[in-house]
N, C-alpha and C positions, 0 to 999 in steps of 0.2 A: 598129641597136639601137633596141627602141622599149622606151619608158618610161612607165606610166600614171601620171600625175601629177594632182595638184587643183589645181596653178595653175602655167602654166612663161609664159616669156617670154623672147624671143632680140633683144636690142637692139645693133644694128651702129650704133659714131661711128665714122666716119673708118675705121680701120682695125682699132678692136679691135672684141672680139666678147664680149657681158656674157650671161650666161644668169640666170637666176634661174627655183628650180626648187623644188616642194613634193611630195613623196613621201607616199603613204600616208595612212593618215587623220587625221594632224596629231598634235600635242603633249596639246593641251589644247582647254578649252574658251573659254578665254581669251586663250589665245596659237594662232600658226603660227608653223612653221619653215621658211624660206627658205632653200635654199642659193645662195651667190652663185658664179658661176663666172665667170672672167675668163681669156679667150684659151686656153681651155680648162683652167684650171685650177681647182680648187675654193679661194676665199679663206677660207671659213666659211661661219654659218648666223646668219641673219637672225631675230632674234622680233620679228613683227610683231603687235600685239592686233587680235583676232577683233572685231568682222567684216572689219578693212579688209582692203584690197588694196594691196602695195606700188604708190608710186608714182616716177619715177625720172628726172633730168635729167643730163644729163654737160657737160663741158666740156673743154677741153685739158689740164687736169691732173689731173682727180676726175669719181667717177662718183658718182654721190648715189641712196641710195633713202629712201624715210620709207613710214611708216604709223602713222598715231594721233601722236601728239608724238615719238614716236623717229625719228633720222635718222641715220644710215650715210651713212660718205663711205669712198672707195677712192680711195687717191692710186696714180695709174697709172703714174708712175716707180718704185715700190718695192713695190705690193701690198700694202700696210699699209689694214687696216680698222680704222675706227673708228667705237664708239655713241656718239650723243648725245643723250640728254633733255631740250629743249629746256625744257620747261614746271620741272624741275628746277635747270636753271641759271640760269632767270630769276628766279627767284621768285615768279611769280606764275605764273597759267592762260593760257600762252599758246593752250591746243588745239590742235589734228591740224596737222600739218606740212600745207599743198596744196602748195604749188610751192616751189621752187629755181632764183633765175635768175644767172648769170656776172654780173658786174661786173667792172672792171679789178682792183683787187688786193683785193675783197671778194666775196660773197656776197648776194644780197636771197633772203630765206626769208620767203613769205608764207605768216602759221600762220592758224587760225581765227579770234582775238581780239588779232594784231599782225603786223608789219612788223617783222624785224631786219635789220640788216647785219652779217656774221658771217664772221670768219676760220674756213676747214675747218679749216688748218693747227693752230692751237692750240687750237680751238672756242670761242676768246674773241668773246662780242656786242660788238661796238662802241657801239651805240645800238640804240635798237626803239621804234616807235611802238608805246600799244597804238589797239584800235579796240572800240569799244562791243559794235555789232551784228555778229555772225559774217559774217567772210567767206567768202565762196560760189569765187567766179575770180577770175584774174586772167588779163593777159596785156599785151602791147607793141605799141604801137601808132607807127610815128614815132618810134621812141626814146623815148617816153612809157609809163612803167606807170599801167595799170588796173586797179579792181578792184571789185568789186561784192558787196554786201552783201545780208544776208537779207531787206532791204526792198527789194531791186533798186535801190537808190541806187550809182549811178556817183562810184567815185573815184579823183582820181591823185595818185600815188607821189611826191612831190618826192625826189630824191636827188641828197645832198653828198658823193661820197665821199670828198674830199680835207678834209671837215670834220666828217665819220663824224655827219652829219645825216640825219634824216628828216622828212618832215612828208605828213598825209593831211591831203588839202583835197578840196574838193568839187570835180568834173570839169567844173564848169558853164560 
């Protein structure tokens, strides 16, 4: 079967298989629709805001996509999907979801303007830094997170999970 699509993507963990897939010339001018596919099956359809691009990390229990401050999690023992507006549940501008990384029994979501640690299960934030200057990346280094801002300033992640702490300090 071939399919002309505007944006697909086939992500193999371990043994399941995630497609996520954009048909035709889109929704809106504001919005895309994603559809999510898991182990071949269709779970729903993602609205992600124009222009992003979904982006997507997984783990042993949850498959995660974001684009712009919404973030989808798929818990992969039941196939339950769920949105979350992250910049609405804080209260303040957190911005664009970047990454998603595992911790033991949390979440680290690094947005544009904070740092949370976040249960998928309930979508309760535990704590969140926020950060000034927009963050650009991050990534792991040594069991150490990094991240770097729109001045190219190097920072790392202090994280308490067993005291649902955060702290950004300079990487120096």
């Amino acid at each position: 079967m071939i399919i002309a699509a505007r944006y697909s993507a086939k992500v193999i963990v371990g043994r399941q298989t995630f497609v996520l897939l954009e048909e035709g010339d889109g929704d809106s001018a504001d919005h895309r629709t994603i559809d999510l596919w898991f182990n071949e099956r269709l779970v729903g359809g993602l609205v992600i805001p124009r222009p992003y691009l979904p982006g997507y990390s997984a783990d042993d229990q949850y498959f995660f996509v974001w684009g712009g401050p919404r973030l989808y999690t798929l818990v992969l023992e039941t196939g339950k999907l769920r949105e979350f507006d992250l910049n609405a549940d804080l209260g303040f501008p957190a911005g664009e979801v970047r990454a998603v990384y595992p911790l033991r029994g949390q979440r680290c979501v690094i947005c544009e303007h904070a740092v949370l640690l976040w249960e998928p299960e309930s979508g309760v934030i535990s704590t969140y830094c926020q950060q000034e200057r927009g963050l650009l990346s991050s990534w792991w280094t040594g069991g150490r997170l990094y991240l770097d801002d729109l001045d190219r300033r190097t920072w790392l992640v202090e994280v308490d999970e067993e005291a649902a702490s955060l702290a950004i300090v300079p990487a120096d």
